[in-house]
C-alpha positions in Angstrom: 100.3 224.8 -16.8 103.4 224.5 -15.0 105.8 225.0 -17.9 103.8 228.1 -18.9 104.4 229.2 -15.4 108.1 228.4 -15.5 108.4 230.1 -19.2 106.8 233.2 -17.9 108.0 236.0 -19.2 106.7 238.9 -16.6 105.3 238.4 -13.1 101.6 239.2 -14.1 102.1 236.1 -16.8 103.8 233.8 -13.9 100.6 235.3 -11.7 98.0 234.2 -14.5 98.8 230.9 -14.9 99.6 229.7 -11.6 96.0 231.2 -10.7 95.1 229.1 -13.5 97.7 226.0 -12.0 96.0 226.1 -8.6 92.4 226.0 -9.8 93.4 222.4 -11.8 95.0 221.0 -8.5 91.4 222.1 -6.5 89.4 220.2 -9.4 91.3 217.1 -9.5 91.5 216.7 -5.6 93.4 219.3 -3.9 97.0 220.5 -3.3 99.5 217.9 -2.6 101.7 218.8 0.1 104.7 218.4 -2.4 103.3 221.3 -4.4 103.3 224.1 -1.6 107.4 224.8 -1.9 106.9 225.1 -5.4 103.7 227.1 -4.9 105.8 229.5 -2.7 108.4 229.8 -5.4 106.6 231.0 -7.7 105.2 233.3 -5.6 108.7 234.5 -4.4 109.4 235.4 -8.5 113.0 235.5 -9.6 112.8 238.9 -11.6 113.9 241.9 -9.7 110.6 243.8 -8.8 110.0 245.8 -6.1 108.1 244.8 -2.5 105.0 247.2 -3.8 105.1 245.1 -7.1 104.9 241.9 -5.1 102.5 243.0 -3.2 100.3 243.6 -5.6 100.3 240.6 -7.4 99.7 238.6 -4.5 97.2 240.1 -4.1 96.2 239.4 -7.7 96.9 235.5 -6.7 95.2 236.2 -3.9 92.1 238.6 -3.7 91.5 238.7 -7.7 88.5 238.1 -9.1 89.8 234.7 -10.2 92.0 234.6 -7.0 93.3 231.6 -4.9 90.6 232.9 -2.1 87.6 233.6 -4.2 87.2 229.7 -3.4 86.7 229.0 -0.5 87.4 226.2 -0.4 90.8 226.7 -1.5 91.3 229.1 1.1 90.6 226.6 3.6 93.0 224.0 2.4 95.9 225.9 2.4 95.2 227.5 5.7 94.8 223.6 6.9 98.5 222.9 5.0 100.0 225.8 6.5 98.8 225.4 9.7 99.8 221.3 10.1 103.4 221.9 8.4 104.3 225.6 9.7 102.6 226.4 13.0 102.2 223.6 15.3 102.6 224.3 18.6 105.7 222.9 19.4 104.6 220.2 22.1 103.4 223.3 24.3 100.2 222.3 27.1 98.1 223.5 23.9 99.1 220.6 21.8 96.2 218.1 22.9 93.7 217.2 19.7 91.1 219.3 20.9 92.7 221.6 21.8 94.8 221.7 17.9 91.4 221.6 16.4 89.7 224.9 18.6 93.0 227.0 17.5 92.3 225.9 14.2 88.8 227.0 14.0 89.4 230.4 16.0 92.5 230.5 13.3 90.3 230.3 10.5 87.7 232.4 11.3 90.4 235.1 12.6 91.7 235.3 9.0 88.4 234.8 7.2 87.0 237.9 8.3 90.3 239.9 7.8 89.6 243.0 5.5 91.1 242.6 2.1 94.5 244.7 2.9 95.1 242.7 6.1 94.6 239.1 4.2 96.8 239.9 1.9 99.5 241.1 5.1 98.8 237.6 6.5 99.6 235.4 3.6 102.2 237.3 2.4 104.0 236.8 5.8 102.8 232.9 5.8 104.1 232.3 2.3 107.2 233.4 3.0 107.7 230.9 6.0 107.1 228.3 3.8 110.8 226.7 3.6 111.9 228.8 6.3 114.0 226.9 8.5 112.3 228.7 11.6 111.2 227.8 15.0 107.5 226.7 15.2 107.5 229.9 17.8 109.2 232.1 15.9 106.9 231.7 13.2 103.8 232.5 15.2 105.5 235.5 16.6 106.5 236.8 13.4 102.4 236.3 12.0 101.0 238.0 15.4 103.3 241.0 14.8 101.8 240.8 11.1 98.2 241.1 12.4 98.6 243.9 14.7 97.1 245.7 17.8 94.9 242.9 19.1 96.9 239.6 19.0 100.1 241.4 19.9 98.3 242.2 22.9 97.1 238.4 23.5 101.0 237.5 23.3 101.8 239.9 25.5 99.4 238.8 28.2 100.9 235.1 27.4 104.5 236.3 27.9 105.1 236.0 31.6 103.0 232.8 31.7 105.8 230.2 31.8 102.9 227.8 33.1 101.4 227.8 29.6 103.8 228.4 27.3 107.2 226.2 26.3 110.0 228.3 27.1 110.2 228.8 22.9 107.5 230.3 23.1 107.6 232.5 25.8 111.2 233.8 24.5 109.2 234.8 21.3 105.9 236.5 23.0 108.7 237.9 25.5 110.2 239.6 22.6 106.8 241.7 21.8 106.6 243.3 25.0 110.4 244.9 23.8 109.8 245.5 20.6 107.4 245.4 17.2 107.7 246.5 13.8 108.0 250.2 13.5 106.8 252.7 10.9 108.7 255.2 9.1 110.5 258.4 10.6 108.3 260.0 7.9 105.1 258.7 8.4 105.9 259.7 12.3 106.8 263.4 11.3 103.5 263.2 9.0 101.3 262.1 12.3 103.0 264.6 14.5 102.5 267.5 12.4 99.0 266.6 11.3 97.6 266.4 15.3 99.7 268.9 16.4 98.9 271.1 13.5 102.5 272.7 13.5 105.9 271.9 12.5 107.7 269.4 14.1 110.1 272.0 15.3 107.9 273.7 17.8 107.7 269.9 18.9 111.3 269.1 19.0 113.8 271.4 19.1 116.0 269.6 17.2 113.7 267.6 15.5 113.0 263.6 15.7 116.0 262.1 17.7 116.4 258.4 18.3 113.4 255.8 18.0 113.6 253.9 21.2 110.5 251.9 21.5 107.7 250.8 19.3 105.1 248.7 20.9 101.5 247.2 19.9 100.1 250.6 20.2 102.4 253.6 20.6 105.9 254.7 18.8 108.3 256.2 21.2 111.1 258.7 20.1 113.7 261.2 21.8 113.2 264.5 21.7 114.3 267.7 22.8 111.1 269.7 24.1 111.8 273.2 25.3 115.5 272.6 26.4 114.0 269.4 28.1 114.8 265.8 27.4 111.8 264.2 26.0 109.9 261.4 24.6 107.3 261.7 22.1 105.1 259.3 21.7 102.8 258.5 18.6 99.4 256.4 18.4 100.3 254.0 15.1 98.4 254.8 11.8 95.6 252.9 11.6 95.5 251.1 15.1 92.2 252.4 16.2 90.5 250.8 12.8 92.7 247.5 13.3 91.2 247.4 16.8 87.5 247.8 15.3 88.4 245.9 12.7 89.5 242.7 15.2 86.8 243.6 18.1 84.2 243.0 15.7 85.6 239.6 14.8 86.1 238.7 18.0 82.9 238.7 19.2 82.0 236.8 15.8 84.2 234.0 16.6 83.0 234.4 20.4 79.4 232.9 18.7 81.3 230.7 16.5 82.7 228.6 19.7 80.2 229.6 22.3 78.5 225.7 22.3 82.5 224.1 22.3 82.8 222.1 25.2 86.4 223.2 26.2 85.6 226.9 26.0 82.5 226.0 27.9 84.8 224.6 30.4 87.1 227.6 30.5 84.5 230.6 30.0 81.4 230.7 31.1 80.5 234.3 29.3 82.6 235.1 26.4 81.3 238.1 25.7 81.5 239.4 29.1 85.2 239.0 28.6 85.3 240.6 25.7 83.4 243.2 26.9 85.9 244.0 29.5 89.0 243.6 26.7 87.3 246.0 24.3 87.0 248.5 27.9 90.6 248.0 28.4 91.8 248.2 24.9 90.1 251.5 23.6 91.0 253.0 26.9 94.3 252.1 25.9 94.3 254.3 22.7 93.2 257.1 24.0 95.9 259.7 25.3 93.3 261.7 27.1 92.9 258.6 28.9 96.8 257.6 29.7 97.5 261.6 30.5 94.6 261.7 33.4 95.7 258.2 34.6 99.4 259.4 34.7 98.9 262.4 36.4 96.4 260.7 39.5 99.4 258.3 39.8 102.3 261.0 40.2 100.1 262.7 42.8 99.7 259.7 45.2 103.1 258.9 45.2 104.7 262.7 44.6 106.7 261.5 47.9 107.5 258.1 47.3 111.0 257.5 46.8 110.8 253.9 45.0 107.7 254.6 42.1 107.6 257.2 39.5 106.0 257.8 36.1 107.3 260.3 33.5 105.4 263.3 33.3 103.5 264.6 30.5 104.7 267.8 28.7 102.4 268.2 26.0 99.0 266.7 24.4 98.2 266.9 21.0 95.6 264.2 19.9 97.4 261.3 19.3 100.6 262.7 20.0 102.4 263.2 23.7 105.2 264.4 24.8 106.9 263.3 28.5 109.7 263.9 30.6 112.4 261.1 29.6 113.7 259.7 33.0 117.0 257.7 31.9 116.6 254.1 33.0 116.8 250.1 32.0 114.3 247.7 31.3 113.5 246.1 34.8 114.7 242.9 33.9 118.3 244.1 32.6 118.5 246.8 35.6 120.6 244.3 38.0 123.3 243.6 35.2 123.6 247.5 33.8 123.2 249.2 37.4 124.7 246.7 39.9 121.6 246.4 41.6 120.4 243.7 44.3 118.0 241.6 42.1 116.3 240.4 45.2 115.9 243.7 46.2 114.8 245.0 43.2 112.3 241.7 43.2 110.7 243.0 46.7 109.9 246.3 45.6 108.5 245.7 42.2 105.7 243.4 44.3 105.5 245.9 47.4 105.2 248.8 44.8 102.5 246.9 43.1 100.7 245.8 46.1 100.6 249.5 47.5 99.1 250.7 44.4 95.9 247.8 44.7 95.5 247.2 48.4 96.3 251.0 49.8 95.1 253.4 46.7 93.0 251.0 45.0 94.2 252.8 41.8 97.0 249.9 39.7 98.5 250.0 36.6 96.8 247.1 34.6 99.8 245.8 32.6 102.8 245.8 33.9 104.5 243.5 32.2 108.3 243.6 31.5 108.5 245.9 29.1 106.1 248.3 31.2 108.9 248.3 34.1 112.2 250.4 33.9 114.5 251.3 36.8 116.7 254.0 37.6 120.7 254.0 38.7 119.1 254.4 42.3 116.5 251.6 41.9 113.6 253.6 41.8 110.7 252.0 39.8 109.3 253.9 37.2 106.0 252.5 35.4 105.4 253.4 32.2 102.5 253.3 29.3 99.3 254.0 31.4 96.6 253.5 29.1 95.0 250.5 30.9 94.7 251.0 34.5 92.2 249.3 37.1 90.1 250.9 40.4 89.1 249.2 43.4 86.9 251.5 45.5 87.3 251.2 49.1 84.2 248.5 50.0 86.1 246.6 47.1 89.0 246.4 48.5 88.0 245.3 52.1 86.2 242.6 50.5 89.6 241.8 48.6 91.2 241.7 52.1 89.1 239.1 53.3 89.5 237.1 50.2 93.4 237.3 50.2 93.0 236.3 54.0 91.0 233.4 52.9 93.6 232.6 50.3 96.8 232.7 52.4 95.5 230.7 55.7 93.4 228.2 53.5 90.0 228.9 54.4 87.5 227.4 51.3 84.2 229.5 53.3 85.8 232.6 53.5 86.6 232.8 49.7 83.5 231.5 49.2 81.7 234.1 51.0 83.9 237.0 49.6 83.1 235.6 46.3 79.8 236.0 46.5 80.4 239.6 48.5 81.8 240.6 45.1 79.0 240.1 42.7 77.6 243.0 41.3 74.1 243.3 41.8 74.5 240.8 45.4 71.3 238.3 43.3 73.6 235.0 43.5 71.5 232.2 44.6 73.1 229.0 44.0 71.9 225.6 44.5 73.2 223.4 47.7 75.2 221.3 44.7 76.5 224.2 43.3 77.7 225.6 46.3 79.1 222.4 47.7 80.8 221.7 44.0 82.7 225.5 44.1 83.5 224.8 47.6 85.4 221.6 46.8 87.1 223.5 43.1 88.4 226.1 45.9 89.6 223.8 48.3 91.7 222.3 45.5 92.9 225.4 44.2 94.1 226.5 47.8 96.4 223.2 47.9 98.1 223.7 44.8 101.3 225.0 44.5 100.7 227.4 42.0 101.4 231.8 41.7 99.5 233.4 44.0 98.2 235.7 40.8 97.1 231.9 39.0 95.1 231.3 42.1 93.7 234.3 42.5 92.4 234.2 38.6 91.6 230.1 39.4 89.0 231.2 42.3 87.8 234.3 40.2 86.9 231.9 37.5 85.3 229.0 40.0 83.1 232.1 41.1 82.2 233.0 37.4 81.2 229.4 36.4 79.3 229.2 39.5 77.1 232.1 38.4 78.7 234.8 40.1 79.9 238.1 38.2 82.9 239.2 39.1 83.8 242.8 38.9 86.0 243.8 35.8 88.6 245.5 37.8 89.1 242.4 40.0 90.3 240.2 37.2 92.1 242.8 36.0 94.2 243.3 39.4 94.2 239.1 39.5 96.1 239.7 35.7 98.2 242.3 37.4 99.3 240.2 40.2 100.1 237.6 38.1 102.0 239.6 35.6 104.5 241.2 38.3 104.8 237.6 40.3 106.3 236.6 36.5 108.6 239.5 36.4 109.8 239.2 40.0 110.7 235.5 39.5 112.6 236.7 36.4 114.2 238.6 38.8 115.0 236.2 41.9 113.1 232.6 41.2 113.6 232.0 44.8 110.8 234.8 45.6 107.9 234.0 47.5 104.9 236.6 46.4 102.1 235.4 48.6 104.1 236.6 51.9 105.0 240.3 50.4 101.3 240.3 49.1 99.5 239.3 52.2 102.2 242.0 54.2 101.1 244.5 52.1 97.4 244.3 52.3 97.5 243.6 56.3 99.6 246.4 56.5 98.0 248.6 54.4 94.6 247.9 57.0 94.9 246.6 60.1 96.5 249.8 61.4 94.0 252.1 59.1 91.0 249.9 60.2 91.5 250.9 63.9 91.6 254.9 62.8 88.2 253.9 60.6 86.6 252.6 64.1 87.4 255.1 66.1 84.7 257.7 64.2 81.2 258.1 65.4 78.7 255.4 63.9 76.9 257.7 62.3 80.5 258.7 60.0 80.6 254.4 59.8 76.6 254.4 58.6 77.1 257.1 56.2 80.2 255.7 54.3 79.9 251.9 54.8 77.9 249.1 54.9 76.6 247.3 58.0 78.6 244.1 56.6 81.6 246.0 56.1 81.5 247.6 59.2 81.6 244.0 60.9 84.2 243.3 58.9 86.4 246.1 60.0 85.8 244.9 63.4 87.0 241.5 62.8 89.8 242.5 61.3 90.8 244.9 64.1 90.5 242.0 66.7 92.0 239.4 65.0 95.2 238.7 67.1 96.8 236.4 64.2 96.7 239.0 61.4 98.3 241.5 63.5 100.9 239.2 64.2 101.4 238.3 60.7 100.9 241.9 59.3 104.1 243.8 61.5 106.2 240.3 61.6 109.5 240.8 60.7 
């Protein structure tokens, strides 16, 4: 069989019989690891054909009816090969046995369920690693920006979380939240003209300029708009059924996992949290969505000299046009602009905390590549599609919480824990109770971000039984996202001062105006709890202190 493969005279005839090659190697034992370069040989073919060709006869080899993964068994075996000799994790925290054998089963049940045209994406990329001489991370990078919407989002979530990953690996999930694959200039003309149902003339005035960002979601080009500089930016082809496509799997390999003991151990509801991603996610395709978003934002800080967001010009479906505000990323701003790092490290935190503790209105990703600055150092956020609320009674329990956090006081997060579930039924057992009290008490002692903590105590409060709003997490995500990006900016910074500055700030003054209305104002808006609350805070000589300290 192997000489017939080697005297192949076409591609198809190379195709045949190494289908035919592989199926002896399954029936006499399997594949030996020797026989996977010259498996990938084969499929790289030495005739001159063209990438469409290719792809079409792997996904003969692959898909046919006599195809490498019409056994399953097959399937699995050179998933297992690939996965030991390609994608190890490269000694990162994730490298214990367990551990190696959960991402293996996730792994396999991920790419099981792929629909026919994505499989055949994912191998094609994984064969040609094999004999790459690439980094472990750059290999995973390269197969997450293969599969699409949903795990590009994962890695970017992963990319400012230098307490997980190895520094490899965060370089390469770092480089996602710059950049991804891009689509055509025709394909993005095609989309244009098809929402917008007009030439891309009346669009652009001079047509499609410069492409100058293509992320998980959106394509981003220059523009001209009306004698305006512009972007334009363009939902990807096919990323709402991608997202479908992956939800639904998700919450298959949710019930896959649900009875391991390690997720068990690190998620108490799996589905909840999905729940919430698929929330964030579609409201993250949906321009509608970002437009209304961007617009509240510019209002509340119309006159606030250090945030912005560009404005939007036009909305077409799943086209937008916005004002382009000339800027650099956040962390290349100091270098281009000569700007105070430091500086530029304070604000992105005290902008951030304003949006949470003041408005109760945040952006809900703000990594890196969500951050530019101007020549003057203002801020500007960008790519609003996932935002997060915290109404007012939220957020004065999230004052007592942080209070709780930053002067070490297990009861009081405890108690705001419990203030924050969402239909107030927690009942927990004296055990429980003493066994969360004890998890926070650790969690205050260690020396950890303050947006780590926060999510640890969020999570000792979900194991314990307690449901935790959506939006909470989300603003514990957000927290820790901009701590990664202003110690990226000055390592020295300490977050949980400017945090806990921001919030007192942001109430102690505001909670004596509050008290000075009539009760029957107070009774109307609030809750008798809150209310006390209020009080305490207003009277409490050592948050004052600590609130206007310089």
């Amino acid at each position: 069989v192997a000489q017939k493969i080697a005297q192949g005279s076409t591609p198809m005839e190379k195709a045949h019989a190494l289908v035919a090659y592989i199926g002896t190697l399954m029936a006499n034992g399997g594949m030996p690891e020797d026989e996977i370069p010259f498996v990938h040989n084969v499929f790289s073919f030495d005739e001159d054909i063209s990438p469409l060709d290719r792809k079409e006869l792997v996904r003969y080899l692959l898909i046919g009816e006599q195809g490498i993964l019409a056994n399953r068994e097959a399937e699995v075996l050179i998933m297992d090969r690939l996965f030991d000799s390609q994608i190890s994790l490269d000694g990162s925290q994730l490298n214990l046995p367990q551990q190696q054998e959960l991402l293996r089963q996730l792994m396999h049940g991920y790419i099981f369920r792929l629909s026919e045209k994505r499989k055949v994406r994912v191998y094609l990329s994984l064969m040609d690693m094999v004999g790459c001489e690439l980094e472990p991370a750059e290999m995973v990078r390269m197969l997450i920006e293969k599969l699409g919407v949903v795990p590009i989002k994962f890695a970017q979530m992963l990319a400012s979380r230098d307490d997980i990953l190895t520094p490899k690996f965060k370089q390469a999930f770092e480089a996602l939240c710059d950049d991804v694959a891009s689509f055509d200039r025709g394909t993005a003309i095609e989309v244009i003209e098809t929402e917008t149902g007009t030439s891309i003339r009346k669009i652009a005035d001079e047509g499609l300029g410069k492409q100058i960002g293509a992320g998980s979601v959106k394509q981003v080009y220059r523009i001209t708009h009306n004698g305006q500089p512009a972007v334009v930016k363009i939902i990807r082809p096919g990323a709402r059924s991608e997202v479908d496509e992956d939800l639904k799997i998700l919450f298959a390999l949710a019930g896959d996992v649900a009875d391991n003991p390690m997720v068990k151990r690190i998620i108490r509801q799996p589905e909840v949290m999905l729940q919430q991603f698929e929330r964030e996610l579609r409201a993250e395709i949906d321009s509608q969505n970002e437009a209304n978003n961007v617009k509240h934002f510019r209002q509340i800080f119309a006159n606030d000299p250090e945030l912005t967001a560009p404005k939007v010009l036009l909305l077409e479906g799943d086209v937008m046009v916005e004002q382009f505000i000339k800027g650099k990323k956040i962390t290349k701003a100091s270098e281009s602009y000569g700007l105070d790092p430091k500086e530029l490290s304070k604000r992105v935190v005290r902008g951030m905390m304003v949006q949470i503790f003041r408005d109760g209105f945040f952006h809900g990703d703000p990594h890196p590549g969500n951050l530019m600055v101007t020549s003057d150092g203002t801020i500007v956020f960008i790519d609003w599609g996932m935002t997060g609320r915290l109404p007012l009674e939220q957020r004065f329990n999230l004052v007592k919480l942080c209070t709780g956090i930053f002067f070490k006081r297990p009861k009081m997060v405890l108690k705001q824990l419990y203030n924050m579930d969402d239909d107030g039924s927690v009942n927990l057992s004296e055990r429980a109770h003493n066994g969360a009290l004890q998890d926070i008490e650790n969690i205050l002692q260690e020396d950890v971000q303050a947006g780590e903590k926060m999510l640890r105590l969020l999570y000792v409060g979900n194991q314990a039984g307690i449901d935790i709003p959506p939006d909470f997490t989300m603003m514990a995500k957000a927290i820790g996202c901009i701590e990664g990006t202003a110690k990226q900016l000055d390592p020295d910074v300490n977050v949980a001062p400017a945090i806990a500055k921001a919030f007192l700030q942001a109430y102690v003054g505001r909670v004596k105006e509050v008290l000075l209305k009539p009760f029957e104002w107070l009774r109307d808006r609030f809750s008798r709890e809150t209310i006390q609350h209020m009080r305490s805070l207003a009277e409490d000589e050592e948050l004052q202190d600590l609130a206007f300290a310089n």
